[in-house]
N, C-alpha and C positions, 0 to 999 in steps of 0.2 A: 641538447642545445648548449649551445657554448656562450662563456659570459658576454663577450659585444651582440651576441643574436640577441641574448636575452633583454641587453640594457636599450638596445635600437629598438628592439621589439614595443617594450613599453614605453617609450618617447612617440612611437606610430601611435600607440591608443590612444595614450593623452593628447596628443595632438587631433584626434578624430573625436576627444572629450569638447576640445576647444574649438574645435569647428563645430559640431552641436549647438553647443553655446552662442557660438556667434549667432547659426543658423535662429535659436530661439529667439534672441535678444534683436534681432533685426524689424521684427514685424513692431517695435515701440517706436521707430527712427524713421520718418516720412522715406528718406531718399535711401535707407536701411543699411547706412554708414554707423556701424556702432564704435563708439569711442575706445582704444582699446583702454583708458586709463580705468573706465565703467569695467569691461570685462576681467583686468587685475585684480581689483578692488572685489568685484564679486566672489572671483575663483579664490582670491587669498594668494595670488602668483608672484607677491613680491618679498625675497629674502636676499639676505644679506652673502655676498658671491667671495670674499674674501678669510682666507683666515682669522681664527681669533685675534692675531698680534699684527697683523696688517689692520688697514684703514679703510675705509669705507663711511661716507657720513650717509647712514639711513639704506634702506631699503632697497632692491632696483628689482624691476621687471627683466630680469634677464632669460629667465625660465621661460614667462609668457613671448617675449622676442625670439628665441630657438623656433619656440613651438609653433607662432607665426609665420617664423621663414620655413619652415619643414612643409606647413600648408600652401604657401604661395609658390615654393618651387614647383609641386605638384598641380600647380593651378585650381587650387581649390579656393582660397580665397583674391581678394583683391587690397591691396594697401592704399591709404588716401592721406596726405599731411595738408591740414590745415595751420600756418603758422606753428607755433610746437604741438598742435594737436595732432594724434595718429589715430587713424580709424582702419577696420576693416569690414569686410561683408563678405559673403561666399559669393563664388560668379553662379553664373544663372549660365544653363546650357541649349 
C-alpha cells in the first residue's frame, strides 16, 4: 500500500469513528441534531492547524470539519446551522 492509500485509508476510519459517535450521541437530542461543538469537545478534535511561527489564536475544529464533509459527501450524515450553531445527525434510510 502506498503512502496516499495509507493516509486516505485512515481518514475513512476515523471518519466511520465519528459517524459512530454521532450515531451514539443522537439518542440524548429530542430531534437527534447533536451539536458538533459537543462532539469536538468530546473526541478532543480541536488543534492548532498552523506552523509554530505562524498565527493562529486557539484552537480550530478543522480535523472534525474534514471528517464531516468526507461523511456528508457519502451521504451518511446530515448538516444543520442554527445561527453559528452546527449540528449534525446520520440520515436514516
Amino acid at each position: 500500500m502506498d503512502r496516499k492509500t495509507a493516509i486516505h485509508s485512515l481518514l475513512n476510519i476515523m471518519a466511520f469513528e465519528l459517524l459512530e459517535h454521532i450515531r451514539d450521541c443522537e439518542s440524548s437530542f429530542e430531534s437527534r441534531w447533536v451539536p458538533a461543538a459537543e462532539v469536538k469537545n468530546a473526541l478532543e478534535l480541536n488543534f492548532v492547524a498552523v506552523p509554530k511561527q505562524g498565527e493562529q489564536y486557539g484552537e480550530k475544529g478543522w480535523l472534525f470539519a474534514i471528517l464531516a464533509r468526507m461523511l456528508e459527501d457519502q451521504n451518511l450524515v446530515e448538516y444543520h446551522k442554527e445561527g453559528s450553531r452546527a449540528f449534525y445527525r446520520t440520515r436514516t434510510v
